[in-house]
C-alpha positions in Angstrom: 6.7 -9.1 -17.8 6.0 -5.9 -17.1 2.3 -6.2 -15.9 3.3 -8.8 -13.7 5.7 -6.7 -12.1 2.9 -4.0 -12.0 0.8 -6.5 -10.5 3.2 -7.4 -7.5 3.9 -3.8 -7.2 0.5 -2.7 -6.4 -0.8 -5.9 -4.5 2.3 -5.9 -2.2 1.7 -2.4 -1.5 -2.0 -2.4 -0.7 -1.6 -5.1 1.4 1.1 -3.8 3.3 -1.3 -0.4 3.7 -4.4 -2.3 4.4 -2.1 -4.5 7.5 -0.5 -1.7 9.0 -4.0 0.5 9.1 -5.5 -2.2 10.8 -2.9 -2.9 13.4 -2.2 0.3 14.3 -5.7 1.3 14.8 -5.8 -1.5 17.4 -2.4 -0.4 19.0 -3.8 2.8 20.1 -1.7 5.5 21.0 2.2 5.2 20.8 4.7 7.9 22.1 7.8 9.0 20.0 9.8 9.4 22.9 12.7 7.0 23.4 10.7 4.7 26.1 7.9 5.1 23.7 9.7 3.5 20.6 10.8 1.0 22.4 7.4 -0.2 23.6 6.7 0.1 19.8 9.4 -1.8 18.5 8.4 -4.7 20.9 4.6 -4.4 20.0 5.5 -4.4 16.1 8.2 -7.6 17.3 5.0 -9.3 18.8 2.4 -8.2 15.8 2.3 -11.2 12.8 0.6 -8.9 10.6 2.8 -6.0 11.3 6.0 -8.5 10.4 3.6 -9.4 7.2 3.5 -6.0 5.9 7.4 -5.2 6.3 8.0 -8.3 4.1 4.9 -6.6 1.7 6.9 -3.1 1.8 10.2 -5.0 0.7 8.5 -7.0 -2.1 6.9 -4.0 -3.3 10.2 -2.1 -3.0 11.7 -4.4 -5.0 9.4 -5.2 -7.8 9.0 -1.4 -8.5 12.9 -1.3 -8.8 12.9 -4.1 -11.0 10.3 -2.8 -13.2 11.8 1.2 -13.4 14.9 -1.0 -14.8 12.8 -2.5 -17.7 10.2 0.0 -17.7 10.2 4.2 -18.3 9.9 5.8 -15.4 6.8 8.0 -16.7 5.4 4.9 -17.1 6.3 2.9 -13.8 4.7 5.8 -11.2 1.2 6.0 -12.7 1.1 2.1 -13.3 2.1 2.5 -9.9 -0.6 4.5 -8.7 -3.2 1.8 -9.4 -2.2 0.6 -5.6 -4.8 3.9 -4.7 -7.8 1.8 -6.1 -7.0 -1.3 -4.4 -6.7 0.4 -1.2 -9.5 2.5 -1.2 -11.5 -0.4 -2.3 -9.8 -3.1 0.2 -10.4 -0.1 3.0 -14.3 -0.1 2.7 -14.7 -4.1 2.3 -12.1 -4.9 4.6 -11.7 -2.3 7.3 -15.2 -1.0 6.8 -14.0 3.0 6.4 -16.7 5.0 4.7 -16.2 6.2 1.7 -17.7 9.0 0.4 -18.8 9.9 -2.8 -15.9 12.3 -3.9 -13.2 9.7 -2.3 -14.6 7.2 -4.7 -14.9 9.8 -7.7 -10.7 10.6 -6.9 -10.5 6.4 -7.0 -12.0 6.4 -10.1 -10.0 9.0 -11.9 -6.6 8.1 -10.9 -7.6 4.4 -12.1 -8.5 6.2 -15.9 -5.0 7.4 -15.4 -3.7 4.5 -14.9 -5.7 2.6 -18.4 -4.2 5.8 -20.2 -0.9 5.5 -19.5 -1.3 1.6 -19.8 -2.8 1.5 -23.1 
């Protein structure tokens, strides 16, 4: 049980990531001013994949809560972490972001983390 909730933890989360990057990199530039928010709140209103990763952020929410309630907490954060791999790997086949040499080296390592504290 717990891997699954693992599982849904980090997939939820890297897909919520991987939707917002890419729709707000084709929003372009929003002010925080109050007329500005408002234009935002009506582009996100108006965005599918925007809506998409709200519902991702709430699974994920909610899977990590259920598994901190079956699951040590020193276990449940790196587990966690294994969301930084996805992403990083989901960013350069997906949104075609670079990724250098010491990005992937930091991708690696946190995923060795993540076998150690699984194992």
């Amino acid at each position: 049980m717990r891997w699954i909730l693992v599982l849904t933890t980090v997939a939820a989360t890297a897909l919520s990531d991987l939707l917002q990057s890419y729709e707000m990199k084709n929003a372009g530039g929003q002010s925080v001013r109050p007329r500005g928010l408002m234009r935002l709140l009506r582009m996100v209103a108006r965005r599918w994949r925007l809506l998409l990763a709200i519902a991702c952020m709430a699974i994920s929410f909610f899977s990590f809560l259920a598994l901190v309630r079956v699951e040590a907490l020193s276990f449940a954060v790196p587990a966690s972490a294994a969301s930084f791999v996805l992403e990083t790997a989901l960013a350069r086949l997906v949104l075609r972001e670079r990724i250098g040499a010491r990005r992937a080296a930091g991708a690696l390592m946190v995923l060795c983390g993540v076998v150690l504290v699984g194992g």
